[in-house]
FITORZA-737402 format. One record per residue (C-alpha): residue number from 1; residue in three letters; x, y, z. Coordinates in nm, 2 decimals, always signed. Example, Ala and Ser with C-alpha at 12.3 -4.5 7.8 and 13.67 -1.06 7.14 Angstrom:
BEGIN
<r><nr>1</nr><rest>ALA</rest><east>+1.23</east><north>-0.45</north><up>+0.78</up></r>
<r><nr>2</nr><rest>SER</rest><east>+1.37</east><north>-0.11</north><up>+0.71</up></r>
***
This chain:
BEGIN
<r><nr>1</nr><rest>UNK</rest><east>+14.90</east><north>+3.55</north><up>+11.31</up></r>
<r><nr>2</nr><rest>UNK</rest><east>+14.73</east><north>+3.85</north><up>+11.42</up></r>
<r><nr>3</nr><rest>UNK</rest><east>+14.43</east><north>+3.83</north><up>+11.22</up></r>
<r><nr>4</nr><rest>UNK</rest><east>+14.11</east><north>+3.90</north><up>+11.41</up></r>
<r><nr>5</nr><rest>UNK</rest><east>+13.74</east><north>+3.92</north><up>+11.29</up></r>
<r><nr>6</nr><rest>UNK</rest><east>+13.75</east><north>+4.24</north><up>+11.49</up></r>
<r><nr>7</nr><rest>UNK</rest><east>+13.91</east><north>+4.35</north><up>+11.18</up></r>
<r><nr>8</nr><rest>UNK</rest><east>+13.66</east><north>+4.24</north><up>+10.92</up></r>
<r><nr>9</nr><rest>UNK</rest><east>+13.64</east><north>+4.34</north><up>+10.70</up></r>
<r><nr>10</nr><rest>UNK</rest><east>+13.98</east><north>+4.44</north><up>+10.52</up></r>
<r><nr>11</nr><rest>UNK</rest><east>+13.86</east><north>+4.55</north><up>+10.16</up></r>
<r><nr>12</nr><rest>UNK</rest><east>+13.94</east><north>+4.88</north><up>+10.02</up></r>
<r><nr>13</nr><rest>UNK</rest><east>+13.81</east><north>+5.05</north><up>+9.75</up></r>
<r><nr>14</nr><rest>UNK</rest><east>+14.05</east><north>+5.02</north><up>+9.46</up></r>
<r><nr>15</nr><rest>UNK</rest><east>+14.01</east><north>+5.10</north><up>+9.06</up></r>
<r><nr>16</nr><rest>UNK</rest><east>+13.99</east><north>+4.81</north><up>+8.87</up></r>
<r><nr>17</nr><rest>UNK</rest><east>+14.12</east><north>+4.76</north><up>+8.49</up></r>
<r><nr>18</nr><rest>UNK</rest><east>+14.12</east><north>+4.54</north><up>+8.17</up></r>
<r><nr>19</nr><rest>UNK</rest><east>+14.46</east><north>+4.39</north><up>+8.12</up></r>
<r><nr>20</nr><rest>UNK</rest><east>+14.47</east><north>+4.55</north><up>+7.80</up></r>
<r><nr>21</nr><rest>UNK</rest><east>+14.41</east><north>+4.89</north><up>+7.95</up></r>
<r><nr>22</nr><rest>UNK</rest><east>+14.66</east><north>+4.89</north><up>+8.26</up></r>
<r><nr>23</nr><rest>UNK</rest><east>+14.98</east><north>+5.05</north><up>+8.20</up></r>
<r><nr>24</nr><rest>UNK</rest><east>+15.22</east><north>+4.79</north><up>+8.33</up></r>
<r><nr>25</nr><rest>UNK</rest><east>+15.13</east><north>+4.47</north><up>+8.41</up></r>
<r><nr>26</nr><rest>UNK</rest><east>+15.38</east><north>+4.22</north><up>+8.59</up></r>
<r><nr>27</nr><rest>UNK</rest><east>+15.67</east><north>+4.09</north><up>+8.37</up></r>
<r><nr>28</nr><rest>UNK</rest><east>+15.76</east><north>+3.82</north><up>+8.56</up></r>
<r><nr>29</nr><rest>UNK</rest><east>+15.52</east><north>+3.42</north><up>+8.65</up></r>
<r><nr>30</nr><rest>UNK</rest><east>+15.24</east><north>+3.63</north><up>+8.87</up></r>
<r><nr>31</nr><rest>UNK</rest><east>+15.14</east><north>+3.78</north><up>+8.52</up></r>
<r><nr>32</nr><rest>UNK</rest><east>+15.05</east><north>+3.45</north><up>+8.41</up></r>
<r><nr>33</nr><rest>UNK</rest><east>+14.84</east><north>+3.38</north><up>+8.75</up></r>
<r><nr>34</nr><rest>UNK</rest><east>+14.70</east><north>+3.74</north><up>+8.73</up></r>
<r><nr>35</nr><rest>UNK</rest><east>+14.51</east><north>+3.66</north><up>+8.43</up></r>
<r><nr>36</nr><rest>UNK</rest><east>+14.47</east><north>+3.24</north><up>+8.44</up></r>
<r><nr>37</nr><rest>UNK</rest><east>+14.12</east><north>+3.18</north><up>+8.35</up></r>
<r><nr>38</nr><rest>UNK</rest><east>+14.09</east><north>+2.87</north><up>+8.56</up></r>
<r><nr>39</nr><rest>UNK</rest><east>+14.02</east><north>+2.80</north><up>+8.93</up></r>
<r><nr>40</nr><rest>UNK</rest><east>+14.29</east><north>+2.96</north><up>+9.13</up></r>
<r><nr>41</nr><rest>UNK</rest><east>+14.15</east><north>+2.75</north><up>+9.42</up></r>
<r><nr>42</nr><rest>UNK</rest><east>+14.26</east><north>+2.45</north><up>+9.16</up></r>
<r><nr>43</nr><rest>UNK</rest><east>+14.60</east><north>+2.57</north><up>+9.09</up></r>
<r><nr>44</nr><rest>UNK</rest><east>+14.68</east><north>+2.68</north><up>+9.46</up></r>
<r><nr>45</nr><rest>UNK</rest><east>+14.61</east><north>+2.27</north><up>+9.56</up></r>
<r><nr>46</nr><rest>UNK</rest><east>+14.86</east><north>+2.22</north><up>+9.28</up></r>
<r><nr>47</nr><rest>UNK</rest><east>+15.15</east><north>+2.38</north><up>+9.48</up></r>
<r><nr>48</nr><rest>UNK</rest><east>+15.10</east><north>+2.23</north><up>+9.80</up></r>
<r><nr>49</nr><rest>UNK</rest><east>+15.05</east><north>+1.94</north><up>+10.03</up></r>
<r><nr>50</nr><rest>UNK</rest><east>+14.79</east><north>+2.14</north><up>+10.30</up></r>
<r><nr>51</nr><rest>UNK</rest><east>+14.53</east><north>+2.38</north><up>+10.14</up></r>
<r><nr>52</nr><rest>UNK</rest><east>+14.34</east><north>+2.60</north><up>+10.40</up></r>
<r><nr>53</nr><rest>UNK</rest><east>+14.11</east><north>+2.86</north><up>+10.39</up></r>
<r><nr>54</nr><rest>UNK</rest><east>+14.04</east><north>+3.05</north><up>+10.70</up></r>
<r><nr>55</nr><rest>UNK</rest><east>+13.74</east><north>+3.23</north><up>+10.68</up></r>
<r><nr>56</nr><rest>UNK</rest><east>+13.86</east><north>+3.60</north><up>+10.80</up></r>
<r><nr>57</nr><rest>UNK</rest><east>+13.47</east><north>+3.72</north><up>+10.80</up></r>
<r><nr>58</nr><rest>UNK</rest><east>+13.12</east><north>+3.73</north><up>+10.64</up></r>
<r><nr>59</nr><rest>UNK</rest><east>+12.87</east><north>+3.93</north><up>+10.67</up></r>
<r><nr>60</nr><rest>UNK</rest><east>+12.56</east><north>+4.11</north><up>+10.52</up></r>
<r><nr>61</nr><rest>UNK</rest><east>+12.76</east><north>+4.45</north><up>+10.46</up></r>
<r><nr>62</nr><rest>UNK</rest><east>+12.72</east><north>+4.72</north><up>+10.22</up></r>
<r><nr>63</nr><rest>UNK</rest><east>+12.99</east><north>+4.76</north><up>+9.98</up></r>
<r><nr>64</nr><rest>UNK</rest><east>+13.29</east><north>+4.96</north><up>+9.94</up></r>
<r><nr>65</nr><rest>UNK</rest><east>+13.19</east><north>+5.31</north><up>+9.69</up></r>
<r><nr>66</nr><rest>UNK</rest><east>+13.22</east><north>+5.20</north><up>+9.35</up></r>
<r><nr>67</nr><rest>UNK</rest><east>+13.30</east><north>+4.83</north><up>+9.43</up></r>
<r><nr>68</nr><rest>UNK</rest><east>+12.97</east><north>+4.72</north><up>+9.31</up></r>
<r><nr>69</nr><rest>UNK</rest><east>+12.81</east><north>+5.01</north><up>+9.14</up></r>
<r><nr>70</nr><rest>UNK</rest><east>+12.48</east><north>+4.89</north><up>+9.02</up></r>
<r><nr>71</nr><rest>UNK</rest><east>+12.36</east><north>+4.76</north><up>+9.42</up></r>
<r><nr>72</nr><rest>UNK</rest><east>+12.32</east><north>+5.02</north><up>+9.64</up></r>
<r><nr>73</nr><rest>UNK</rest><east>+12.19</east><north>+4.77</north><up>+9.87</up></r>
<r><nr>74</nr><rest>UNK</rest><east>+12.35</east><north>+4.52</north><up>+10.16</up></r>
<r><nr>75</nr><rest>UNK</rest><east>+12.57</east><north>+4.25</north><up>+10.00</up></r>
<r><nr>76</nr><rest>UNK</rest><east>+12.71</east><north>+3.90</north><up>+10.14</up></r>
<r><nr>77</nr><rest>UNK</rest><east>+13.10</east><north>+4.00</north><up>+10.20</up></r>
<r><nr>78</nr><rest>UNK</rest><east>+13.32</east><north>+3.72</north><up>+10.27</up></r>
<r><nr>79</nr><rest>UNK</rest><east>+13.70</east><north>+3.72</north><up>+10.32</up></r>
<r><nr>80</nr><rest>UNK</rest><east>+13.91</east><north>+3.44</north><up>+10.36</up></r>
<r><nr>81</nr><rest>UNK</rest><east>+14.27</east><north>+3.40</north><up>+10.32</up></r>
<r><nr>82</nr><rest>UNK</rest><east>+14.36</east><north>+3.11</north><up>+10.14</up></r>
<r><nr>83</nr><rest>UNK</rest><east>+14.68</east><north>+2.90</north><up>+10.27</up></r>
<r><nr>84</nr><rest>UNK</rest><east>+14.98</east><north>+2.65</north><up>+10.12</up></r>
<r><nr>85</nr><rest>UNK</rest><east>+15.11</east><north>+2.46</north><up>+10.39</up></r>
<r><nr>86</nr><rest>UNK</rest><east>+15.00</east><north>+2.70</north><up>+10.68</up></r>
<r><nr>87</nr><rest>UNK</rest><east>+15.09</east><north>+3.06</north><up>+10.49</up></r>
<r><nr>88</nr><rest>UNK</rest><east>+14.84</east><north>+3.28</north><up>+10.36</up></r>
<r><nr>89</nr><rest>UNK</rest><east>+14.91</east><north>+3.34</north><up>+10.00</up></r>
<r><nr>90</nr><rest>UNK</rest><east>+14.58</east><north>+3.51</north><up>+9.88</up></r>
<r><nr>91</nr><rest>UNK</rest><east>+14.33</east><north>+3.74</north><up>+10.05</up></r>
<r><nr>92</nr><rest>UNK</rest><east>+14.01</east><north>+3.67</north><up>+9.88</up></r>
<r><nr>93</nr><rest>UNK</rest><east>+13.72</east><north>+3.90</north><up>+9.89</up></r>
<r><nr>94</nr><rest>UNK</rest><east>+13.35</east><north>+3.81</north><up>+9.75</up></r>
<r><nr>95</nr><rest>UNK</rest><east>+13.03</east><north>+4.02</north><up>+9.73</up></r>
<r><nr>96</nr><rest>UNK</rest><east>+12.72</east><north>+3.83</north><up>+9.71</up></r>
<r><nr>97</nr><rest>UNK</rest><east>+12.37</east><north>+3.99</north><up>+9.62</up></r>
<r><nr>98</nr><rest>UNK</rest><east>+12.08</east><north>+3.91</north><up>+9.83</up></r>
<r><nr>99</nr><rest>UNK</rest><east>+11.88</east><north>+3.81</north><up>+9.50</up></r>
<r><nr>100</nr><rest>UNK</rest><east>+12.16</east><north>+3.55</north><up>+9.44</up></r>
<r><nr>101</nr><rest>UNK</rest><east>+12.25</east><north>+3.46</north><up>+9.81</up></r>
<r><nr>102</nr><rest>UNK</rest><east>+12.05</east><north>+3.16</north><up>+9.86</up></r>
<r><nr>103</nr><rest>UNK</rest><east>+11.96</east><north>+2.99</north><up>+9.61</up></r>
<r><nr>104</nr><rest>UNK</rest><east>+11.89</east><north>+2.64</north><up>+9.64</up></r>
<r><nr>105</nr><rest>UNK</rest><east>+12.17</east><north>+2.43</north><up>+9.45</up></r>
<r><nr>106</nr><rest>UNK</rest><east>+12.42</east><north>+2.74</north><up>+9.59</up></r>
<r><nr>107</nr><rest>UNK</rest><east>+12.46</east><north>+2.77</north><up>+9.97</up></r>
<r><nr>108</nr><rest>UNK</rest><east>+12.70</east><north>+3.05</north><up>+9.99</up></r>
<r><nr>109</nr><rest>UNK</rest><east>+12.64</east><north>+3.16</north><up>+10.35</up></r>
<r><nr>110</nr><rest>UNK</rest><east>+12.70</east><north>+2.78</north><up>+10.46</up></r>
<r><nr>111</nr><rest>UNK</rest><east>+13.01</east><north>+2.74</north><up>+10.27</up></r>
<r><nr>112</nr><rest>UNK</rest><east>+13.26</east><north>+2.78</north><up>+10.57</up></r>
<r><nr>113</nr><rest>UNK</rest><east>+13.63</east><north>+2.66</north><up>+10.56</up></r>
<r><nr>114</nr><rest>UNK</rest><east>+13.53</east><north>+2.50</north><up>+10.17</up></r>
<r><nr>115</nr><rest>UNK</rest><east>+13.70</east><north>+2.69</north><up>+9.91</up></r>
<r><nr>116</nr><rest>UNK</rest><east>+13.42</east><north>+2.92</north><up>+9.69</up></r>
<r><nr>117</nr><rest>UNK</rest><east>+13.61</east><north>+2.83</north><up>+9.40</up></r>
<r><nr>118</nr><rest>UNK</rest><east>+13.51</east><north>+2.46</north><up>+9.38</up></r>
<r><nr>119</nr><rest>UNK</rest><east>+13.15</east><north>+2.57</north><up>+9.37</up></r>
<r><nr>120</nr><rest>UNK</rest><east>+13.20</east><north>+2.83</north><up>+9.11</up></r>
<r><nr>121</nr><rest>UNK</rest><east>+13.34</east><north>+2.60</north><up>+8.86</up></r>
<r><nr>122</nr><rest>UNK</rest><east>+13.12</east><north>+2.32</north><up>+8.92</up></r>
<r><nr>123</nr><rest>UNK</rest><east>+12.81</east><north>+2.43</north><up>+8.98</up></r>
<r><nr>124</nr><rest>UNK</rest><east>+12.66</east><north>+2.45</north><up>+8.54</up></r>
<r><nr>125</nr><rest>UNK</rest><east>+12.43</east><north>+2.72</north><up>+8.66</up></r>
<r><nr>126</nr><rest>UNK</rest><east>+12.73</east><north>+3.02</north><up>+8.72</up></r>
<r><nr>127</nr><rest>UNK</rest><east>+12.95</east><north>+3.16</north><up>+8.44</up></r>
<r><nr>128</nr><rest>UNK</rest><east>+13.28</east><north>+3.31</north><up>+8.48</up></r>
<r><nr>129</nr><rest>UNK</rest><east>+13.34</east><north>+3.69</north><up>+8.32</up></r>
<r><nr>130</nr><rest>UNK</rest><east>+13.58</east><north>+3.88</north><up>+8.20</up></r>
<r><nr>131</nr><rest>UNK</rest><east>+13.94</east><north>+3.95</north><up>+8.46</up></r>
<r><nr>132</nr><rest>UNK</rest><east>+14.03</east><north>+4.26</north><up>+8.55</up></r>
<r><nr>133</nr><rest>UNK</rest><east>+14.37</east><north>+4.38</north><up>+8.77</up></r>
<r><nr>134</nr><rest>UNK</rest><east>+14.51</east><north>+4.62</north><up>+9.01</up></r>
<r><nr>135</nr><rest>UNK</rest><east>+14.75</east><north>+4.71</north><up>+9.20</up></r>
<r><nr>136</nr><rest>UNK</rest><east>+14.77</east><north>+4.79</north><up>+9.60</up></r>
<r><nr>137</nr><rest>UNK</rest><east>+14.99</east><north>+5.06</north><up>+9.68</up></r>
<r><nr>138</nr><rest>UNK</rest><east>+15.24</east><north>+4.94</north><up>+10.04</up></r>
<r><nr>139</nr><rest>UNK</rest><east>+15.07</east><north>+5.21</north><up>+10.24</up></r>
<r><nr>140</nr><rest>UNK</rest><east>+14.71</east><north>+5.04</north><up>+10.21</up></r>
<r><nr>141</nr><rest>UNK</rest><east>+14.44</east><north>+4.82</north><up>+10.42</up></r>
<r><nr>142</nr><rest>UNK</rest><east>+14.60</east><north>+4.49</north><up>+10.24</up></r>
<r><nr>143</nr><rest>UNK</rest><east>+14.94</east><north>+4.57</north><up>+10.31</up></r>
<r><nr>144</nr><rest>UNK</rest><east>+14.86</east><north>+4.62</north><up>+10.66</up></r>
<r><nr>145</nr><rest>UNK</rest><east>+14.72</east><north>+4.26</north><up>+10.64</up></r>
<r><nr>146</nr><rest>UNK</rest><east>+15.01</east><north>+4.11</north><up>+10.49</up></r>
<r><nr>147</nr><rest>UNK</rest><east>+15.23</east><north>+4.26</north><up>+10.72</up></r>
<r><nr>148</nr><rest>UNK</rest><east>+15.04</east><north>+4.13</north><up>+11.02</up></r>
<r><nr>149</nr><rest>UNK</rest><east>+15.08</east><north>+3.80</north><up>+10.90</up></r>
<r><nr>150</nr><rest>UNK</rest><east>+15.47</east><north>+3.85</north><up>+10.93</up></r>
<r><nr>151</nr><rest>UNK</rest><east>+15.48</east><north>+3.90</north><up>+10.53</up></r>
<r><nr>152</nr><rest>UNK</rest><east>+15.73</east><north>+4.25</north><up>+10.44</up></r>
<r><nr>153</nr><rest>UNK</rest><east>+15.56</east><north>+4.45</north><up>+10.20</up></r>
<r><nr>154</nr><rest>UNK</rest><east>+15.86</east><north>+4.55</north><up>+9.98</up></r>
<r><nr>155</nr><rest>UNK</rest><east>+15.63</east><north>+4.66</north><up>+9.69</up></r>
<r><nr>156</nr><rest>UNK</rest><east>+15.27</east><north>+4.67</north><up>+9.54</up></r>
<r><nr>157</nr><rest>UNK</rest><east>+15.08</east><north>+4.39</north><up>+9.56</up></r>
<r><nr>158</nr><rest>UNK</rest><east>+14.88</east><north>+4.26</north><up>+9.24</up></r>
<r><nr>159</nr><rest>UNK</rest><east>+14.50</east><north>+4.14</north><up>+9.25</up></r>
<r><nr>160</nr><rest>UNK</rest><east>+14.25</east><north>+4.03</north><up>+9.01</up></r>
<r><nr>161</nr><rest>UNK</rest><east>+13.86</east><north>+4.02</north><up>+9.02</up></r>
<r><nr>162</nr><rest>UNK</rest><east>+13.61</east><north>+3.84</north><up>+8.84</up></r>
<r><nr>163</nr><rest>UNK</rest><east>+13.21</east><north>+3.86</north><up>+8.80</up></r>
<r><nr>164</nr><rest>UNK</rest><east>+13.04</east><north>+3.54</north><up>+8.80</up></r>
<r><nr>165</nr><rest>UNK</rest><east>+12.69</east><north>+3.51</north><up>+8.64</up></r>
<r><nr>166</nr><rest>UNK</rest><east>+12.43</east><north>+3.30</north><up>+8.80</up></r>
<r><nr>167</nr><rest>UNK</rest><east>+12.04</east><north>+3.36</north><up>+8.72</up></r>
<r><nr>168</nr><rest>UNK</rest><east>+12.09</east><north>+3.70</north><up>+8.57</up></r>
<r><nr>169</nr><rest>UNK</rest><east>+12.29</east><north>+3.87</north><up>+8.81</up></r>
<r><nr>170</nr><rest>UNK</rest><east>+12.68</east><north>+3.84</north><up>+8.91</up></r>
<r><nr>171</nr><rest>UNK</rest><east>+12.87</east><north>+3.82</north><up>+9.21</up></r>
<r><nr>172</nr><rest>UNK</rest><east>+13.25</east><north>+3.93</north><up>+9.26</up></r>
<r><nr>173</nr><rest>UNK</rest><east>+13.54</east><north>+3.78</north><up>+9.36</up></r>
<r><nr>174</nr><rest>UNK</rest><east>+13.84</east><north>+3.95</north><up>+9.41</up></r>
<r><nr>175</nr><rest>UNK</rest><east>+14.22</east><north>+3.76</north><up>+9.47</up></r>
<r><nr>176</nr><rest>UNK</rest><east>+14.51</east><north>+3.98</north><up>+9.59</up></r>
<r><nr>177</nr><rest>UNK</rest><east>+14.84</east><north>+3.78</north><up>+9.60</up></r>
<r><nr>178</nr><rest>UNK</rest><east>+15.02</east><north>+3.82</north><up>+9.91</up></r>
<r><nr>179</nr><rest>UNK</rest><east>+15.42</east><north>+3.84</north><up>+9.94</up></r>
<r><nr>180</nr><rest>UNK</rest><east>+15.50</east><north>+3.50</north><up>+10.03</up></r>
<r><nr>181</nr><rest>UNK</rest><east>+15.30</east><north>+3.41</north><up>+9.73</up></r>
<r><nr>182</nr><rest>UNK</rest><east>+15.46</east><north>+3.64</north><up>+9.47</up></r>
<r><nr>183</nr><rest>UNK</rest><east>+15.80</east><north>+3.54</north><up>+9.63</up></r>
<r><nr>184</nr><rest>UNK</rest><east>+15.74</east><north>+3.12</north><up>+9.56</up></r>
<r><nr>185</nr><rest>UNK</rest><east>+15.53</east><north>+3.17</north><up>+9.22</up></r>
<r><nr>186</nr><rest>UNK</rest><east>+15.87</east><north>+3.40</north><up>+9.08</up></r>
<r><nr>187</nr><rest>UNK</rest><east>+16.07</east><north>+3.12</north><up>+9.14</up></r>
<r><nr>188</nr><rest>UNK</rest><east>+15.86</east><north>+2.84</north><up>+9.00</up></r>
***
């Protein structure tokens, strides 16, 4: 694998939509784990013997233009990929506000290799929102990724993102499905 911290962070900005308002959506399983309501981290531990997450970077950043429109201040990114049996099958991207960041039941900065997810849907404090989609053209920033985890970007990859509320403010986490991930979950 050729992924580096030098190349932290990979985000890029993207448009977002309501299932209901995207034109085409997947018609084949990822549809179904596009818009699961539960813990991906959950499901992913489902379909394997080894669950990873390596921890790609994290940082006090400031967000992408339009990725989180109502801070216009530095954010907590962090991207991980999270891996079945030693391949990466989702890049996951959170932003964090500061008012949020550390809060004392919710240690976010401190999480290292231990999956976000199991403290989002645990913790009785956070809420999860609404899911939107999108899809990442083969010429982008996550495609470059994918590829430099030996994964062949034959078409668009598909993402979802989801606010969490905790204490009157919301963080973001986005999921893009890598290839090797689309390729297993069509044939489950």
């Amino acid at each position: 694998m050729n992924v580096t911290s030098v190349s932290f962070p990979y985000g890029e900005s993207i448009h977002w939509f309501s299932p209901e308002k995207i034109q085409s959506l997947p018609d084949n399983q990822l549809k179904d784990w596009l818009l699961a309501t539960g813990s991906l981290t959950q499901r992913l531990k489902t379909h394997c013997t080894h669950f990873e997450v390596k921890v790609l970077g994290e940082h006090l950043l400031t967000p992408l233009e339009d990725e989180f429109p109502s801070h216009n201040e530095p954010v907590w990114i962090r991207e991980v990929l999270l891996c079945l049996d030693g391949t990466p099958w989702v890049f996951a991207r959170t932003l964090i506000p500061q008012n949020i960041l550390h809060t004392q039941s919710n240690h976010f900065t401190r999480l290292g290799t231990r999956p976000l997810g199991e403290l989002l849907f645990s913790s009785p404090n956070i809420t999860p929102g609404s899911i939107e989609v999108a899809k990442f053209e083969t010429c982008g920033r996550l495609a470059a990724l994918a590829t430099s985890l030996n994964q062949q970007v034959n078409s668009s990859l598909w993402g979802r993102r989801r606010y969490f509320n905790l204490h009157c403010s919301q963080l973001i986490v986005s999921e893009i499905f890598l290839p090797a991930a689309v390729e297993r979950i069509n044939h489950l």
